[in-house]
C-alpha positions as CSV (number, residue, x, y, z in Angstrom):
1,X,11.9,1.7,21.8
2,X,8.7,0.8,20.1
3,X,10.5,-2.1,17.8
4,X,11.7,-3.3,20.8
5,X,8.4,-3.2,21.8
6,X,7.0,-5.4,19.0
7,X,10.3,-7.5,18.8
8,X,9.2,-8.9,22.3
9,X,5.5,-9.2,21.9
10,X,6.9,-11.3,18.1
11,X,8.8,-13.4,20.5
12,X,5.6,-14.1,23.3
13,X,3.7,-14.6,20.3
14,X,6.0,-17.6,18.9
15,X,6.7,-19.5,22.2
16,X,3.1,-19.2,22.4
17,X,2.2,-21.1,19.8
18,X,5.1,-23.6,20.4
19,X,4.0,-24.3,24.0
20,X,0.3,-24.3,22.8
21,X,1.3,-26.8,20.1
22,X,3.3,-28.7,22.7
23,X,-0.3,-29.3,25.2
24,X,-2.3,-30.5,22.2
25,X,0.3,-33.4,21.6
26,X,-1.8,-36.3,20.6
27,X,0.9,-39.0,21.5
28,X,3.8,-38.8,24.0
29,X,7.4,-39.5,22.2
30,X,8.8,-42.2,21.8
31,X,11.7,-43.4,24.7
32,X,14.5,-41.0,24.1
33,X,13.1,-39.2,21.3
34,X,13.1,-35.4,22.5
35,X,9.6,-33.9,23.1
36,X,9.2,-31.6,19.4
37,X,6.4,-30.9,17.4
38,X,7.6,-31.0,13.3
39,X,4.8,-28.8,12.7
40,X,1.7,-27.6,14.1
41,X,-1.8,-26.7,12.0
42,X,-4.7,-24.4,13.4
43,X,-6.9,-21.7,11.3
44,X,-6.5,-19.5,14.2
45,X,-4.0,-18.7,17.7
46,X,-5.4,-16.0,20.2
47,X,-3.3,-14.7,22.7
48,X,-4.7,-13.7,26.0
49,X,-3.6,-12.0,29.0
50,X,-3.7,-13.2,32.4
51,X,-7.6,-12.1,32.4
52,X,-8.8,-14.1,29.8
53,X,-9.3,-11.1,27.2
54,X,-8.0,-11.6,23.6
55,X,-5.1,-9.3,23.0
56,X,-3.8,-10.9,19.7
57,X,-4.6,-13.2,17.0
58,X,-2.7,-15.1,14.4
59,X,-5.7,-16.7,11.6
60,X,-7.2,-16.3,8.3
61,X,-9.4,-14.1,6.7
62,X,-12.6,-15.2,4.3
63,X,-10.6,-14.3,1.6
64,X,-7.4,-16.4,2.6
65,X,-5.1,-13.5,3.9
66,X,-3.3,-14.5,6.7
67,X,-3.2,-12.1,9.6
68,X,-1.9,-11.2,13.2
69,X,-3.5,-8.6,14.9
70,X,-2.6,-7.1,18.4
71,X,-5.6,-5.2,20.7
72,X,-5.0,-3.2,23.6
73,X,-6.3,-4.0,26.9
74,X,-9.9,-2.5,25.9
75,X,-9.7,-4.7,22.9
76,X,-9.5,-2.6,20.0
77,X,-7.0,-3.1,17.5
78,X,-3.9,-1.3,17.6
79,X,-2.2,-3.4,15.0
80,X,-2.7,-5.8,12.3
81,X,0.0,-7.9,9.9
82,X,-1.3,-9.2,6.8
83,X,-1.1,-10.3,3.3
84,X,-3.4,-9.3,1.0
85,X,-5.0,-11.8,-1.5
86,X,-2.4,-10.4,-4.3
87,X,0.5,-11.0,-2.3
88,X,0.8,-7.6,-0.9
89,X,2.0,-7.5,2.6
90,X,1.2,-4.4,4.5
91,X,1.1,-3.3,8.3
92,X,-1.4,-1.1,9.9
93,X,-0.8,0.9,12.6
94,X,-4.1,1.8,14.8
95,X,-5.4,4.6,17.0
96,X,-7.3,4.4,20.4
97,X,-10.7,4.7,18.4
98,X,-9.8,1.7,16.5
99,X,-8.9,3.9,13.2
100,X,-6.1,3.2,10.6
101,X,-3.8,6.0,11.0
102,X,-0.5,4.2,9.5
103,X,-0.5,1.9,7.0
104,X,3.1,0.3,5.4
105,X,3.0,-1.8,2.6
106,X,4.6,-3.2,-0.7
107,X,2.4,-3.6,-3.6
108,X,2.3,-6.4,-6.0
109,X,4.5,-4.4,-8.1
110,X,7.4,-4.3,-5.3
111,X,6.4,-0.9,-4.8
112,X,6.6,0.3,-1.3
113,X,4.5,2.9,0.4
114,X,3.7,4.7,3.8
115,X,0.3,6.0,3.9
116,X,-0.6,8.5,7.0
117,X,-4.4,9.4,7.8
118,X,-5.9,11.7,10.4
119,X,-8.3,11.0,13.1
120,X,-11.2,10.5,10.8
121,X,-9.2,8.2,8.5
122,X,-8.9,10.4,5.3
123,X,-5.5,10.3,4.0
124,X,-3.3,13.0,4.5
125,X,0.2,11.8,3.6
126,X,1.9,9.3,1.2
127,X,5.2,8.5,1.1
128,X,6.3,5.8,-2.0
129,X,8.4,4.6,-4.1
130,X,7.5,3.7,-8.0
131,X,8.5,0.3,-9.6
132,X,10.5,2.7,-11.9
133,X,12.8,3.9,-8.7
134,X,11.2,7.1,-8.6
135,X,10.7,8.6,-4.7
136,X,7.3,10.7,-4.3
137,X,5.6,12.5,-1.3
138,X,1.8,13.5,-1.6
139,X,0.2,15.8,1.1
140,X,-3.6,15.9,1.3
141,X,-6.0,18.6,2.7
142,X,-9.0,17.7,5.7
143,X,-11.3,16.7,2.8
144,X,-8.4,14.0,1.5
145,X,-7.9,16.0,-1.8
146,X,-4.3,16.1,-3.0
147,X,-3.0,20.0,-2.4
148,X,0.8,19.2,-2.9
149,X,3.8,16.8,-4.4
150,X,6.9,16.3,-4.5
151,X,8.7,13.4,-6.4
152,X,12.0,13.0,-8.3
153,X,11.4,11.2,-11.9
154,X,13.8,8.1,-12.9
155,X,15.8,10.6,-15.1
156,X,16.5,12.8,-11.8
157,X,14.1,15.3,-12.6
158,X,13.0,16.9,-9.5
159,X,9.5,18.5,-9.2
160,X,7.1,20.3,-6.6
161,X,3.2,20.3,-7.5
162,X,0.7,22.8,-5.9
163,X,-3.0,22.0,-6.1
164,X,-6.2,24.0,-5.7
165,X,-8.9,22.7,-3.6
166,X,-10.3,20.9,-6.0
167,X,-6.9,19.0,-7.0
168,X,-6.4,20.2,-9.9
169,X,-2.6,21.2,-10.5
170,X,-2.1,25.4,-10.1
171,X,1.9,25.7,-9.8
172,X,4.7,23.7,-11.2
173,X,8.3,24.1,-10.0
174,X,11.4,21.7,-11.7
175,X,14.7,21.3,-12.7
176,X,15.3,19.5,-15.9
177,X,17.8,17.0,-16.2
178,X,20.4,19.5,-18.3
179,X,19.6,22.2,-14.9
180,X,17.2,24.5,-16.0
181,X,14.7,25.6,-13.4
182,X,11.2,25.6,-15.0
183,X,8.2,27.2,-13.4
184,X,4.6,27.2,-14.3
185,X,1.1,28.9,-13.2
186,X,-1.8,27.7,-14.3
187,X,-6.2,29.4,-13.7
188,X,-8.5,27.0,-12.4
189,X,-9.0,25.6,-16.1
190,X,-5.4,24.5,-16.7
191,X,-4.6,27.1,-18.8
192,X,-1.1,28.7,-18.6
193,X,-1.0,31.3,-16.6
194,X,2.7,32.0,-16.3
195,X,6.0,30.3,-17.5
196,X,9.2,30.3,-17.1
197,X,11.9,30.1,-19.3
């Protein structure tokens, strides 16, 4: 429902433009030429609804990312498309308070990730994938330190990771790639605690 959702608003946004690009024509056509822009050059588009407020914007940052960015009727942003100056693309996703709660992206190394924040904006989920092919979850405590991970290494090796409050790694469970379950405690030092086989 909510790619449909964007799907149409994507659609709005285009004609938009087109009919914008259309009205600023400097010269009619010629007799029996049809009446079509080739191309059509602005730093910045703004949407607006029928009461004049902004409610999206396609344009470029300082930096020269390109963006498009969608507000809700009391004008914060709920959504922003961009590129990042190293050619990573990533969406954010928005609350009501104008906080990132969802951001999706591909870094420069083709990597992609889904990074998921709480109301204050401290991370409290990552989802990726490593340029090696190897799938990994992190989950983060209300201070935004890493308390657990789970991940499966290129070779297939599956692991859980269990952190302390200060992230530092306390339990270790595996399965090596020839199927031996390995377990491991460790104190508040690192030191081994318990192990198994």
């Amino acid at each position: 429902m909510m790619g449909l959702f964007w799907r149409i608003w994507a659609v709005f946004l285009v004609l938009s433009i087109l009919w914008l690009g259309a009205c600023i024509k400097s010269s009619p056509p010629a007799e029996g030429q049809p009446d079509v822009l080739e191309t059509v050059s602005a730093k910045e588009f703004r949407l607006v609804d029928n009461d004049g407020n902004t409610r999206g914007e396609f344009g470029v940052d300082p930096d020269g990312s390109p963006d498009l960015c969608f507000t809700d009727a009391q004008g914060e942003i709920r959504a922003m498309l961009t590129v990042l100056p190293d050619g990573s693309p990533a969406l954010g996703l928005h609350d009501a308070q104008g906080n990132v709660r969802v951001i999706l992206g591909v870094s420069p190394d083709g990597s992609p990730r889904l990074d998921l924040s709480d109301a204050q904006g401290k991370p409290c989920a990552v989802l990726a994938v490593l340029a090696d092919g190897s799938p990994g979850l992190g989950l983060s405590d209300a201070q935004g330190e890493p308390r657990a991970g789970l991940a499966v290494l290129a070779d297939g090796t599956p692991g859980l990771s269990l952190m302390d409050a200060q992230g530092e790694p306390r339990a270790a469970l595996g399965v090596l790639p020839d199927g031996t379950p390995v377990l491991g405690l460790m104190d508040a030092e690192g030191r081994s605690l318990f192990s198994a086989p």
